[in-house]
N, C-alpha and C positions, 0 to 999 in steps of 0.2 A: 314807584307806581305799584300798587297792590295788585294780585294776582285779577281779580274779575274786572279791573279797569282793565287789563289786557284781554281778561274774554272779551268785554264788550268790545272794543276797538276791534277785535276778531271779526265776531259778529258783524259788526257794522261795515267792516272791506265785504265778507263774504257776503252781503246783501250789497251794498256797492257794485259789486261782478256782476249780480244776477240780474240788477236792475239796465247796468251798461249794457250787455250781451241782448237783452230784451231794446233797449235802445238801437243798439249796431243791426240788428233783424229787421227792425221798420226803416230804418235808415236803408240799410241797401234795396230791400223790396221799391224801397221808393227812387233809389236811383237810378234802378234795372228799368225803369216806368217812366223814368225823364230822361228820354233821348228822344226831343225832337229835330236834330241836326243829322241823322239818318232814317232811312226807312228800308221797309221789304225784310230781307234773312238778315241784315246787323242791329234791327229793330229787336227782333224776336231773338236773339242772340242776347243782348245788353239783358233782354229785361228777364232770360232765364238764366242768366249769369249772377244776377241781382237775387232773384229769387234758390238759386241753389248756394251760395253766401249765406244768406236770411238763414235759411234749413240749417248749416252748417252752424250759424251760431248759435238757432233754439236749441238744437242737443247738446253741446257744451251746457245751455243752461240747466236744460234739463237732467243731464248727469248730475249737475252741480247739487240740485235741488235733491237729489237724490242720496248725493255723498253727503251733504250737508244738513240734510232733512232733522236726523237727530240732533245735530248741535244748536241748529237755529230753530227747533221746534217750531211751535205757533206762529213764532215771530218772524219768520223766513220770507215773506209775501207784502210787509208793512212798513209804514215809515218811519217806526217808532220803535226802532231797533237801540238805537242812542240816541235819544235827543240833547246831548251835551256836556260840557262840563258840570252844568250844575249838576246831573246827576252823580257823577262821581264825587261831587262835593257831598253830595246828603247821601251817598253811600258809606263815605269816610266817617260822615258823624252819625251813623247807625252804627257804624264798627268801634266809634269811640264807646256810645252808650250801651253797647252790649261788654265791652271789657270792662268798663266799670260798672256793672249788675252782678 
């Protein structure tokens, strides 16, 4: 495996994380919100529980986006970070036809 099929696959976990963590924050926000088998203070409890989780994992993503800002530049926010092997296949034959030039 050549060196920038390894950044890419980089790339693509590190956007992976940023996308899951942005997942896990809706996720509990909305779990903190679906208790209806109690009511009154274990209500309001669930659902600020649910909500301070959420907080907890937007910063995580946020640092991330932060440490990681430089290396996934532009591309940091989008789905088309890797879109597959083919690409690494027509990476390989751009590295073929630049060693033979």
């Amino acid at each position: 495996m050549r060196w920038h099929e390894e950044v890419r696959l980089l790339r693509e976990e590190m956007r992976r994380v940023l996308t899951f963590l942005e997942w896990q924050a809706t996720w509990w926000v909305e779990l903190g919100e679906r208790h209806n088998h109690v009511d009154g203070p274990h209500a309001e409890g669930l659902c600020a529980y649910g909500h301070r989780q959420a907080s907890i994992r937007k910063a995580i993503q946020t640092s991330f986006e932060r440490q990681w800002g430089g290396v996934l530049g532009e591309d940091m926010n989008t789905e088309n970070v890797m879109l597959g092997p083919e690409i690494a296949l027509q990476d390989e034959e751009d590295d073929s036809d630049n060693e033979m030039a």
